[in-house]
C-alpha positions in Angstrom: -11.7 32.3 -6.0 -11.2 29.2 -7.7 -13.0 25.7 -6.4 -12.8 22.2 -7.4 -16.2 21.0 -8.4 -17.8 18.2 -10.5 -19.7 17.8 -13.5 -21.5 15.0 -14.0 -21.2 13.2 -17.8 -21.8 9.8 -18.6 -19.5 7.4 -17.6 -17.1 9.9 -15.8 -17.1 12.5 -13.2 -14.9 15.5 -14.6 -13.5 17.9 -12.1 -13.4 21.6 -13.5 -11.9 24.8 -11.9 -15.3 27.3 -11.9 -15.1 30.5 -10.2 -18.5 32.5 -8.7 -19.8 34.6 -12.2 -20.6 37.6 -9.7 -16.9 37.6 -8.8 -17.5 36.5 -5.2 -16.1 34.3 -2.8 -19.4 31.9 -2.5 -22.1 30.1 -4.3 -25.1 28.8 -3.6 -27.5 25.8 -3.8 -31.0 25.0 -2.9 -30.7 26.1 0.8 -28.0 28.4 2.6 -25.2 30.0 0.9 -21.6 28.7 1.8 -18.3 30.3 0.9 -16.4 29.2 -1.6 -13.8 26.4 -0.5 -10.6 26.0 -3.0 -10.0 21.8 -2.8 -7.3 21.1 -1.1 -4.7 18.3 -1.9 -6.1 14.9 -2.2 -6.1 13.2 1.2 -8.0 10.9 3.6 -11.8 11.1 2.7 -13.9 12.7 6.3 -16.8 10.7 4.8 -15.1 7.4 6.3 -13.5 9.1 9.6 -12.4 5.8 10.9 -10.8 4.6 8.2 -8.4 6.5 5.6 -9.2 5.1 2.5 -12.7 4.8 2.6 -15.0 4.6 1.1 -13.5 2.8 -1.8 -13.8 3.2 -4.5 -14.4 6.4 -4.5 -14.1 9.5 -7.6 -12.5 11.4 -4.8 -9.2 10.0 -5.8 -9.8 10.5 -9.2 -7.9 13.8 -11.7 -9.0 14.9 -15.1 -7.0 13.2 -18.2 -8.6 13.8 -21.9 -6.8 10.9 -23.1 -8.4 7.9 -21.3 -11.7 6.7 -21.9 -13.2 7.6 -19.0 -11.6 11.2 -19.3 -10.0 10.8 -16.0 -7.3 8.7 -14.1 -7.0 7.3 -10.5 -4.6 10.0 -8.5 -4.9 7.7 -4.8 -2.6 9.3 -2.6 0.0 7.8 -0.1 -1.7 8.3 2.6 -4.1 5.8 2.0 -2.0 3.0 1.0 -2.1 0.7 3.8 1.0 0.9 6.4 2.7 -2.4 8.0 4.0 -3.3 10.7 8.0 -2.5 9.5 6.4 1.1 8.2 6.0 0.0 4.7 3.2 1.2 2.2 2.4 0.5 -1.2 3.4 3.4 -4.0 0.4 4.1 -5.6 2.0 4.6 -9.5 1.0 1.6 -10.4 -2.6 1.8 -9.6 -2.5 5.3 -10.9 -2.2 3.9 -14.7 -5.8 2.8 -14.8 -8.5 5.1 -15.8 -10.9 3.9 -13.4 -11.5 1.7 -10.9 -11.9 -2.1 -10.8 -14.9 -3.6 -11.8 -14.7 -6.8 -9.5 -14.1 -5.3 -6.3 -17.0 -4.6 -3.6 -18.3 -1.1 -2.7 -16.6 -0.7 0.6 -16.9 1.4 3.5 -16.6 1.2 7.7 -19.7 1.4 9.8 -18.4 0.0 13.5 -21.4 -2.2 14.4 -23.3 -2.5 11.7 -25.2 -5.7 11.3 -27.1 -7.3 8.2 -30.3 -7.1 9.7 -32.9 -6.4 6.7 -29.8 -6.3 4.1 -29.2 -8.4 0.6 -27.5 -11.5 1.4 -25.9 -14.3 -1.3 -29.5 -15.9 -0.9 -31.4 -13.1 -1.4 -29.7 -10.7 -3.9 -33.5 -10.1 -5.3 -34.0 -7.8 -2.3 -31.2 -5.4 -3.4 -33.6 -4.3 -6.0 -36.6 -3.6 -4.0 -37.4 -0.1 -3.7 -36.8 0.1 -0.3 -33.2 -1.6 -0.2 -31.3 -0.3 2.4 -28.2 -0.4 -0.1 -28.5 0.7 -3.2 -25.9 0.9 -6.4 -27.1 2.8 -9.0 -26.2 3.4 -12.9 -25.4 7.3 -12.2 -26.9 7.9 -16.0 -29.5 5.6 -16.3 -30.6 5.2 -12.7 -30.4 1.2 -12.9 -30.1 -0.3 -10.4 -26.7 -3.4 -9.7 -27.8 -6.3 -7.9 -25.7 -6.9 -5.0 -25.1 -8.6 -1.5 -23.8 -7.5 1.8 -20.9 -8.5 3.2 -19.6 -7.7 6.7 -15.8 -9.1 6.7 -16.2 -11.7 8.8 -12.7 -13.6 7.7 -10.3 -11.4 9.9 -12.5 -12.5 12.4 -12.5 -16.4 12.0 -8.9 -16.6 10.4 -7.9 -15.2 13.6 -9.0 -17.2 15.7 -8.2 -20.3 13.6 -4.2 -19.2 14.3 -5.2 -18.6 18.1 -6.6 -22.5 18.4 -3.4 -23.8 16.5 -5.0 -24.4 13.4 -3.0 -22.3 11.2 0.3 -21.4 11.5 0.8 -20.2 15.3 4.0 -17.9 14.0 1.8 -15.4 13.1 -0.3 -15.1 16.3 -0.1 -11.4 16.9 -2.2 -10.6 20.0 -5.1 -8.8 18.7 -8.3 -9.1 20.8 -11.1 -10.7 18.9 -13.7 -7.9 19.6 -11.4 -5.0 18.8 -10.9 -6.9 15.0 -14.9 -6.8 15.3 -14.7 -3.2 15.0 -12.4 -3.3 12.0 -15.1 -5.4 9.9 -15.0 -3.6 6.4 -19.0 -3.2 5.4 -19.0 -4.0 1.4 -21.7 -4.2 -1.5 -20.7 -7.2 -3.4 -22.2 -6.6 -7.1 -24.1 -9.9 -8.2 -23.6 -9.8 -11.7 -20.0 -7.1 -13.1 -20.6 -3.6 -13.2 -20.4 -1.8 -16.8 -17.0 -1.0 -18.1 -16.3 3.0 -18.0 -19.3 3.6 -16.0 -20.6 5.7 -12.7 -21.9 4.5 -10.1 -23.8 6.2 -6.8 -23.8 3.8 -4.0 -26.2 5.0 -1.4 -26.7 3.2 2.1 -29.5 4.2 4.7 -31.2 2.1 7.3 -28.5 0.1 8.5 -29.0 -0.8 12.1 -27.0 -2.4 15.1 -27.6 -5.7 17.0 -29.9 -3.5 19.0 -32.2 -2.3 15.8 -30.8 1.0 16.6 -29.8 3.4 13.0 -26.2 4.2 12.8 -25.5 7.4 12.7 -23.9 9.4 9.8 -20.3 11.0 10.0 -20.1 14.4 10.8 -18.7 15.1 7.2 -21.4 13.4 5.8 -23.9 14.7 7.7 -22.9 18.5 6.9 -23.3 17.4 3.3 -26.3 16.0 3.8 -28.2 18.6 5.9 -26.2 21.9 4.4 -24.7 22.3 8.0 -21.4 24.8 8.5 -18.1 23.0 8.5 -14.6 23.4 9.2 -13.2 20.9 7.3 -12.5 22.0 3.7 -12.1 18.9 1.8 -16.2 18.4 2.9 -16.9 22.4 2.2 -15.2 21.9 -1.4 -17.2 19.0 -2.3 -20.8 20.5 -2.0 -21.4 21.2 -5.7 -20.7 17.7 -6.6 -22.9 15.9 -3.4 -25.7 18.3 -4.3 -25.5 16.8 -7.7 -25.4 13.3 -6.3 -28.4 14.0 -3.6 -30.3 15.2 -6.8 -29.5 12.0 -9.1 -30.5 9.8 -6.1 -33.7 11.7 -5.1 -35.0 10.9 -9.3 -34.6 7.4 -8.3 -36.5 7.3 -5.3 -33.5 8.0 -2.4 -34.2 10.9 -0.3 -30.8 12.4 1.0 -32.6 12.9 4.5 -32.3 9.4 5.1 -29.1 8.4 3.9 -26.5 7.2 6.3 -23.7 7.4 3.8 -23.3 8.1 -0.6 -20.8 8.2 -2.7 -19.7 7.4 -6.3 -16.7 5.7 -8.4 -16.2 5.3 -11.8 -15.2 1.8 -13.5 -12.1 1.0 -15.7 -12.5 1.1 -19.7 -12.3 -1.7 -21.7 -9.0 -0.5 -23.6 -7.7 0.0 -19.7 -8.0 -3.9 -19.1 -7.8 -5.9 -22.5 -5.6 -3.1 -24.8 -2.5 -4.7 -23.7 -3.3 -8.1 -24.5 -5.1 -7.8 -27.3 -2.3 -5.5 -29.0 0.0 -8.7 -28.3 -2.2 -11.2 -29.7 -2.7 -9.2 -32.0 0.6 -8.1 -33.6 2.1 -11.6 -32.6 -0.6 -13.4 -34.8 -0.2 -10.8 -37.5 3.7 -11.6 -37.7 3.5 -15.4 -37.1 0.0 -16.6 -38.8 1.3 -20.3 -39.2 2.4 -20.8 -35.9 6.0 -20.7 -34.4 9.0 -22.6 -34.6 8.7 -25.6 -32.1 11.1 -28.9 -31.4 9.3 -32.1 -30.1 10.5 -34.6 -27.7 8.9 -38.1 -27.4 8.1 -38.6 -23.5 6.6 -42.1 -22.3 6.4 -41.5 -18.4 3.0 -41.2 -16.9 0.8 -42.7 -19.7 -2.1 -44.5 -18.7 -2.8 -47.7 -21.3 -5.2 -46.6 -24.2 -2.8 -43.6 -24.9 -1.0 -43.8 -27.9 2.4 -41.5 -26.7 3.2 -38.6 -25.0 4.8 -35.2 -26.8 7.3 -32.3 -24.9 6.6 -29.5 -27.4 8.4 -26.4 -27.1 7.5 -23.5 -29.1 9.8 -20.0 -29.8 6.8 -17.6 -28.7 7.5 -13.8 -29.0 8.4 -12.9 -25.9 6.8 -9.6 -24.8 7.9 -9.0 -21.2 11.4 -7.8 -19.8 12.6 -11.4 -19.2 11.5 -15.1 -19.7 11.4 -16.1 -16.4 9.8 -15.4 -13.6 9.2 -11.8 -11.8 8.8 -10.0 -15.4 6.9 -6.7 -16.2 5.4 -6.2 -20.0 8.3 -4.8 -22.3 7.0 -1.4 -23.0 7.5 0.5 -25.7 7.5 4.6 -26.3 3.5 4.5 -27.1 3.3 2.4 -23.9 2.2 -0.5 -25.4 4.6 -4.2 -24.8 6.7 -4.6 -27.7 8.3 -7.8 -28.4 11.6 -8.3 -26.9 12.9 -11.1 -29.1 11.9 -14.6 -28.1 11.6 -17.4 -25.3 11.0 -21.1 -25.2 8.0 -22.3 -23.7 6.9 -25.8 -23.4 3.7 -27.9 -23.5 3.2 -31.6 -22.7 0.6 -33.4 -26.0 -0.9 -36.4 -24.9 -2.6 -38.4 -27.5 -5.1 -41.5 -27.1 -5.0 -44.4 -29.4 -7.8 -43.7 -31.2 -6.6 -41.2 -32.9 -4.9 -43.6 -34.8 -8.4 -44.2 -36.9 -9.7 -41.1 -36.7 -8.4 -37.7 -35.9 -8.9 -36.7 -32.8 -9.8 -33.1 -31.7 -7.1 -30.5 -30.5 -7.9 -29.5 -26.7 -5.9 -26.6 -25.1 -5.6 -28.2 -21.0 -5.4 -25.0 -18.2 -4.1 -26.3 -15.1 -4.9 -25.4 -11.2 -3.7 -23.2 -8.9 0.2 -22.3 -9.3 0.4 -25.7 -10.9 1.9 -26.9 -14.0 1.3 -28.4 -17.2 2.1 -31.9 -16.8 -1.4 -31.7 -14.7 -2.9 -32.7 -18.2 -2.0 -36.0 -17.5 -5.0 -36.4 -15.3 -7.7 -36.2 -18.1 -6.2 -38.8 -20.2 -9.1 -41.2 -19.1 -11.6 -38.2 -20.8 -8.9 -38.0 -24.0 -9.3 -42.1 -24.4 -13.2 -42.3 -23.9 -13.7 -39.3 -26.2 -11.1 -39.6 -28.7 -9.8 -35.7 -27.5 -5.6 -34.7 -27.7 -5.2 -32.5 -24.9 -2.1 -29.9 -24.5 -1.4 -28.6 -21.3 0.7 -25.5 -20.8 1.7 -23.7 -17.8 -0.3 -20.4 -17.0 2.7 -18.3 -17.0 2.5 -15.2 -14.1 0.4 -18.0 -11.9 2.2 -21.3 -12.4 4.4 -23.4 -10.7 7.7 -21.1 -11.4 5.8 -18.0 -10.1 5.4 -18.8 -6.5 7.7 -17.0 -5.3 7.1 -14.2 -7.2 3.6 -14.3 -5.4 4.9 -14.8 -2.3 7.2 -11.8 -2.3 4.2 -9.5 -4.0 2.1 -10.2 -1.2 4.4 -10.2 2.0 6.9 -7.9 0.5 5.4 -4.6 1.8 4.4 -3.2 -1.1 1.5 -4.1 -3.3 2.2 -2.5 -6.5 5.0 -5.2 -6.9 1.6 -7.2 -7.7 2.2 -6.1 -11.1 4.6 -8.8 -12.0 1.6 -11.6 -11.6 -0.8 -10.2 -14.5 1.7 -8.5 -16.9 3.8 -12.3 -17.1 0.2 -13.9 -17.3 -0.1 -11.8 -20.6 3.0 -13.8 -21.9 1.2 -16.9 -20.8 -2.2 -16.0 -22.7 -0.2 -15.5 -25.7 1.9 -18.6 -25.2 -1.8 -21.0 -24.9 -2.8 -19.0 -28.5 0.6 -19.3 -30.6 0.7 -22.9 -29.2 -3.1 -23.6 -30.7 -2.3 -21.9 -33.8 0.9 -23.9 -34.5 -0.5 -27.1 -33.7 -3.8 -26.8 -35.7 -1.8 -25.6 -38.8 0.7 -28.0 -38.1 -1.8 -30.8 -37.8 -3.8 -30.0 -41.2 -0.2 -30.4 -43.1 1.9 -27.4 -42.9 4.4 -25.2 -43.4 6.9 -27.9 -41.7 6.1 -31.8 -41.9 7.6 -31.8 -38.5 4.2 -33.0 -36.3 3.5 -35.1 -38.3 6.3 -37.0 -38.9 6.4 -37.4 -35.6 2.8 -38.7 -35.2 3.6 -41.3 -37.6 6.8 -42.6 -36.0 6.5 -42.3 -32.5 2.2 -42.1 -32.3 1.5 -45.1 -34.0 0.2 -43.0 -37.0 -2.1 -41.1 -34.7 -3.7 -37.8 -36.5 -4.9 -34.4 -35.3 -7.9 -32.7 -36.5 -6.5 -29.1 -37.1 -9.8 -27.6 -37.7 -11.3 -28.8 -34.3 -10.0 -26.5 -31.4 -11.4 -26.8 -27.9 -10.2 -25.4 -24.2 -10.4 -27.6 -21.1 -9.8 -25.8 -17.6 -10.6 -26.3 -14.4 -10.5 -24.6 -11.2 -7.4 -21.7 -11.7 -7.9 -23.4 -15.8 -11.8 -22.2 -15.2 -11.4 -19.3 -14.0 -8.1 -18.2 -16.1 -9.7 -20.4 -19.0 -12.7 -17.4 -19.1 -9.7 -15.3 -20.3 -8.4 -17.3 -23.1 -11.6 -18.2 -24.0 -12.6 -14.2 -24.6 -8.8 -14.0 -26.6 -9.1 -16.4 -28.4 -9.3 -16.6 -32.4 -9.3 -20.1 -32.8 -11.2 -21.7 -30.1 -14.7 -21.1 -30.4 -15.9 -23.8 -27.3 -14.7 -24.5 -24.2 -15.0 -26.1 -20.5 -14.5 -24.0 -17.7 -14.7 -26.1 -14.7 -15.5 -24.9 -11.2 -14.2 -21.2 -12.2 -15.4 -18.1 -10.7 -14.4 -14.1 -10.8 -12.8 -11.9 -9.4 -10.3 -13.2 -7.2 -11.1 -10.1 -4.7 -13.9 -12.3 -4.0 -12.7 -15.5 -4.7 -9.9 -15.1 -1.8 -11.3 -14.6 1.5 -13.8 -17.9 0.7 -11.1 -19.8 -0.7 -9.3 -22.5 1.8 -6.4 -22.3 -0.6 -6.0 -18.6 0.8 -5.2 -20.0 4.0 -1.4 -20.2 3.7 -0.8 -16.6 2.4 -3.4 -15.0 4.7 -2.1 -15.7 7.8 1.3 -14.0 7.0 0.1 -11.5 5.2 -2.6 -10.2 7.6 -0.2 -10.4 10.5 2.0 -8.4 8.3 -0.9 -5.1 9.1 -1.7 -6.1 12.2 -4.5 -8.0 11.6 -6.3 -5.0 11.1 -9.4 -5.9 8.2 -9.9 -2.9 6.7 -6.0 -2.3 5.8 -6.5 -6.5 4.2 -9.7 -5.5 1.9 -7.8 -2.3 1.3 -5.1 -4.2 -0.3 -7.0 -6.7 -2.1 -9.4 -4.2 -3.9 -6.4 -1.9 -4.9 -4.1 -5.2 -6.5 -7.4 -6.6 -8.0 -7.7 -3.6 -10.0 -3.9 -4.7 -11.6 -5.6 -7.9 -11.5 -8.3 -7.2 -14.3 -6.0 -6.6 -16.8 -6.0 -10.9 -17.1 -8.3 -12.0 -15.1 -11.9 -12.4 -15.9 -13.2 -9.7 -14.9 -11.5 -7.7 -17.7 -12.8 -10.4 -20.0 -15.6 -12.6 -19.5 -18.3 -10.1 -20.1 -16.9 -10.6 -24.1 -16.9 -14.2 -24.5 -20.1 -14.0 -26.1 -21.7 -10.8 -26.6 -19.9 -7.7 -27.8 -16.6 -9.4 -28.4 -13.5 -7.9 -28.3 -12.2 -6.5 -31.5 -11.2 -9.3 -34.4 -12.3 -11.7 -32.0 -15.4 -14.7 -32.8 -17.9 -15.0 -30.1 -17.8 -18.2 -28.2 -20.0 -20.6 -26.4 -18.5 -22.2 -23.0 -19.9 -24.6 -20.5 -19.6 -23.6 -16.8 -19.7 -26.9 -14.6 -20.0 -26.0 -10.7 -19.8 -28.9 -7.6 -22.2 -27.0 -5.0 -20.3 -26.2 -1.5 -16.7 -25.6 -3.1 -14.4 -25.7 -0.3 -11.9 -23.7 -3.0 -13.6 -21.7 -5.3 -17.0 -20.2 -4.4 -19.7 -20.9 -6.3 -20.6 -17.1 -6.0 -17.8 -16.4 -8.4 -19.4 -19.6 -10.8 -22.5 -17.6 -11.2 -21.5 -13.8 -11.1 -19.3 -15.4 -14.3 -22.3 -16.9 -15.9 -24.5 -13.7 -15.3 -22.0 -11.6 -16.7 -21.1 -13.8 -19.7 -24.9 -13.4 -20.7 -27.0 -15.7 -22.4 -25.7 -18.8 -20.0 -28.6 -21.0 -19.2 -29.1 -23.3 -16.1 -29.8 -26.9 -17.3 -32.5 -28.4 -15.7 -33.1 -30.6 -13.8 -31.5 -28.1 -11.3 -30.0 -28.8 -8.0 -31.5 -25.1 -6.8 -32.4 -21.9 -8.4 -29.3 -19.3 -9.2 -30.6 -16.1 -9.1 -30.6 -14.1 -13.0 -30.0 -17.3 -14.9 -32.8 -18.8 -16.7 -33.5 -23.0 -16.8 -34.0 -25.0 -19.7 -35.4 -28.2 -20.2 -33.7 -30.6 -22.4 -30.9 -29.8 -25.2 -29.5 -26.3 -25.5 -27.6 -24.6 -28.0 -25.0 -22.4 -26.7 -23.8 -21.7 -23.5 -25.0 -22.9 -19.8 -23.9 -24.2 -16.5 -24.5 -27.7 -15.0 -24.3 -27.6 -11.2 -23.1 -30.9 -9.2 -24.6 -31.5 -5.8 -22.0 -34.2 -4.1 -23.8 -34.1 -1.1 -21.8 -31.4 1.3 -23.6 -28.9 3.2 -24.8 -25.1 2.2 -22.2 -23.0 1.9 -21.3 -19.8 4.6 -22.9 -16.9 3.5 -20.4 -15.1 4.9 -16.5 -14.8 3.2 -15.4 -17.2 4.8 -14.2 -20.5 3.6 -15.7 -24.1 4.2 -13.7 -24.9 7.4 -16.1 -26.7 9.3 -17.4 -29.0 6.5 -16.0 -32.2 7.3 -17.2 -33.4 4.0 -15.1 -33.9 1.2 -14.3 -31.0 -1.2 -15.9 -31.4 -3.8 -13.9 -29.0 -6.4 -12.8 -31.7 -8.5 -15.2 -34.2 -8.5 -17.2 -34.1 -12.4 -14.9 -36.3 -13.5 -17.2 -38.7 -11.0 -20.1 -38.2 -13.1 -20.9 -41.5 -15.7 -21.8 -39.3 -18.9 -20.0 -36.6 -18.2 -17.5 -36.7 -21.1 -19.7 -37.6 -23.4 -22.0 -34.3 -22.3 -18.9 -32.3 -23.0 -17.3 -34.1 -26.3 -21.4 -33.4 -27.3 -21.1 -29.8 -26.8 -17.7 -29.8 -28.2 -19.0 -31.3 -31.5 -22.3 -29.8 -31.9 -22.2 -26.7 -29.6 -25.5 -28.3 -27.7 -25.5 -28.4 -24.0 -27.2 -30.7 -21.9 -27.7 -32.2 -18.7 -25.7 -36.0 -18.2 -27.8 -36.6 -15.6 -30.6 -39.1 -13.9 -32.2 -35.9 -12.6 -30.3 -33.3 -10.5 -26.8 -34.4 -10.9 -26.3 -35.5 -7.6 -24.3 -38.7 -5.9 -26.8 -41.1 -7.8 -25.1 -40.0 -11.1 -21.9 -41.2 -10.0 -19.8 -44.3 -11.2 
């Protein structure tokens, strides 16, 4: 008889069909000898018995393919797609592209009454690498171990009962009793710092007690895998070769399989899974435009603050490689499936220009905007483009802008989660659109092919230049964090500000009051249940890395991605975020590498190193405005009566002169009196 089994290879786990070489109908391990099981189709994993698709993620759901990187490709069933209340679930093509799973979700599983007593918490991520962690996520080839947290979802919990006080919206008050939702809290290792790209993992959990101290219990499924016990269920009895393997890898590192509660491994997502898209459309749309696009310019005084010398509408004829312009488009695919350019599209940024660039030329600085916003946000940092001589161009970030909201809207409430698609694949056309624009201004600026810029600059400007051969980025909060992108793309900009950013959005969300609005809808939509809600969110992030930063950020520096410089970026963080979690600031600094904390520090951040005085390269400057410590759990600042402080640098006296500083020179350093605190302020 044939059975499904496992070999374990670096970076992959390749399922092979192996038959007994004695020709019978069982094998054997170290202990009893069990029949032979064939596997049967893919379905709900007995590991989890409470919860379909747990634990996730999980090489369960995986299939062999030679022709991805990892050698295999995600094959998740239907039956684990979450279901909602009309009856709806999510078709799993989509997420069946990648070759791998997300990088930037947590290790999930469900263990009803679980607490955190003795676990890793955001203060304490050290303690995940004791030997005697309760959780543990292990490098499945080298044995090393991830630095992590534990979270128990606590924001079903608390968004709940936000909706039953009246707080948020009371439409989508579906009576749910508070300590049933208690018993639908997802348990999940948060990784500190990104796993490895095309990479196994183990993640082992023991020790894990109840609010009395008591251990919980294992499954039944597990528990036969674990102790060698008889069972009935086949997907379990089919599976043996492969958990023998894993008990053995985790028993060279110290875990004994007698006292695990629960194990299980996943595989990551390649490189080429996340950034081959993009950079193929950088790439070939760089190659066939090297000076830039066509463009038109229209003069636009509204909104200038005195000091400014005028204010440009440039709109550039970017190749345009999704189905449409607009809105709600996929990547035009080709028959290698890889985007191919579907003609062209008009896109349009707003230039603003101080006056002193009319006696010296100023800088060219690429603006990323906030949250579905728009580009005519650059207008707020003309007060930094007039102090520090800087020309700032804001775009929108197409696939997350203003014009997408609907688009969001209907991807999240419209039943099925693979339409979450349309989000990253646009926001390719947007990357794309922030790197032709910087390449046909620069050349523009430094005199050709057309005069057209220039002309302009002269009549309309005042006779303000641009310096074509200086070529910054300037984002904050969605700019920050989408900024990380562009900043790993990138070809011409070399330095950049990523304000208040973070990664991934699968953690970002649930401590994000900005969530607010789509959460209550969209968890009524599945019955408030949790586990379906971090079901969701892990499988869309995994769409989600393709342009977000967790495909990139870990190449901004080191190892960059193909025909791409290295870059240096300074990460500025206001402690106590009510809208993007200072957990997702540092988990992108660790995983840039090489990013320094500046002292004098407001507190210590776990894996990043302080330095005293001027730095060259790249670090973050963290901003204590006076608010409170965070939650440590995923839940969002709601009772801080403070003010947020997301966007408050621009507060700080010396803060533009720190950045125009590391700008020029690439040296980072701390504006401050001290830690920048509320005595730094104007």
């Amino acid at each position: 008889m044939k059975i499904k089994t496992s070999l374990i290879v670096p970076g992959a786990v390749l399922f092979l069909a192996v038959g007994c070489s004695d020709g019978s109908d069982s094998y054997s391990v170290s202990g009893p000898s069990f029949p032979a099981v064939a596997a049967p189709p893919l379905d709900c994993d007995p590991l989890t018995p409470s919860y379909c698709g747990f634990p996730y993620p999980n090489n369960y759901w995986t299939e062999p393919d030679a022709s991805t990187v990892t050698g295999m490709r995600l094959a998740l069933p239907g039956v684990i797609m979450p279901t909602n209340l009309e009856g709806l679930r999510s078709d799993p093509t989509a997420f069946n592209e990648m070759d791998g799973f997300s990088p930037g979700i947590a290790a999930m599983t469900h263990l009803p009454g679980a607490t955190t007593a003795g676990l890793a918490t955001p203060d304490s991520i050290e303690a995940s690498l004791a030997a005697d962690s309760p959780t543990v996520i292990i490098n499945a080839d080298t044995g090393e171990r991830l630095a992590h947290w534990v979270d128990i979802d606590e924001y079903v919990v608390q968004a709940k009962v936000r909706v039953d006080a009246g707080e948020d919206d009371p439409d989508f008050n579906i009576a749910r009793d508070i300590d049933d939702l208690r018993q639908e809290q997802a348990f999940m290792l948060r990784p500190a710092v990104r796993p490895e790209d095309a990479t196994r993992y183990i993640v082992a959990i023991r020790n894990v007690v109840d609010a009395d101290g008591t251990a919980l219990a294992a499954s039944p499924g597990f528990t036969a895998l674990r102790d060698r016990n008889d069972t009935d269920d086949q997907i379990i009895a089919s599976r043996r070769p492969h958990f023998e393997q894993l008990f053995t890898t985790l028993a060279e590192h110290g875990i004994e399989r007698d006292e695990l509660q629960i194990a299980w491994d996943f595989t990551t997502a390649s490189r080429e899974n996340n950034t081959g898209a993009m950079l193929h459309i950088r790439d070939e749309a760089l190659a066939n435009y090297p000076q830039g696009v066509p463009y038109t310019i229209t003069v636009n005084s509204e909104g200038l603050l005195g000091g400014m010398a005028c204010r440009l509408e440039v709109d550039f004829d970017v190749p345009l490689y999704t189905t449409k312009g607009e809105s709600g488009a996929l990547l035009n695919l080709g028959d290698d499936g890889m985007p191919e350019q579907n003609g062209s599209f008009s896109y349009g940024a707003t230039l603003v220009i101080p006056m002193s660039a009319q006696t010296e030329a100023a800088p060219l600085v690429a603006f990323g905007h906030g949250q579905l916003g728009a580009k005519e946000q650059v207008l707020g940092v003309q007060a930094f483009a007039i102090i520090e001589n800087l020309a700032f161009f804001g775009m929108d970030w197409k696939g997350f802008a203003s014009d997408d909201v609907a688009t969001v809207i209907d991807a999240f409430l419209g039943g099925d989660m693979s339409d979450f698609r349309a989000i990253p694949e646009r926001m390719h056309q947007g990357f794309l659109n922030f790197i032709m624009a910087m390449r046909t201004l620069s050349v523009e600026a430094n005199g050709g092919p057309s005069t057209h810029l220039n002309e302009v600059l002269n009549s309309d400007c005042g006779g303000a230049a641009l310096d074509g051969d200086k070529r910054y980025y300037f984002g904050g909060s969605q700019g920050g964090i989408l900024g990380a992108t562009l900043m790993a793309l990138s070809t011409d900009m070399e330095r950049g500000l990523l304000a208040v950013p973070g990664q991934s959005y699968n953690l970002l969300l649930n401590r994000s009051v900005n969530f607010d609005p789509f959460a209550a809808p969209l968890y009524s939509l599945y019955n408030w249940n949790a586990l379906d809600m971090q079901m969701n969110l892990a499988l869309i992030q995994g769409l989600w890395d393709r342009a977000e930063p967790t495909g990139y950020s870990k190449y901004i520096r080191n190892n960059t991605l193909p025909g791409t410089p290295s870059h240096e970026v300074l990460i500025q963080v206001s402690k106590a975020d009510h809208q993007v979690t200072n957990l997702g600031a540092h988990i992108m600094a660790r995983t840039i590498g090489g990013v320094v904390n500046l002292a004098p520090t407001i507190r210590d951040v776990w894996g990043l190193d302080v330095v005293e005085g001027d730095h060259q390269g790249s670090a973050m400057l963290e901003i204590d405005f006076g608010n409170p410590n965070p939650p440590i759990t995923n839940i969002p600042h709601w009772a801080d009566e403070a003010p947020d402080p997301h966007g408050r640098a621009t507060e700080l006296r010396d803060i533009a002169g720190a950045l125009r500083r590391f700008y020029d020179t690439g040296i980072a350093s701390n504006p401050c009196n001290g830690p920048c605190d509320e005595d730094d302020l104007f």
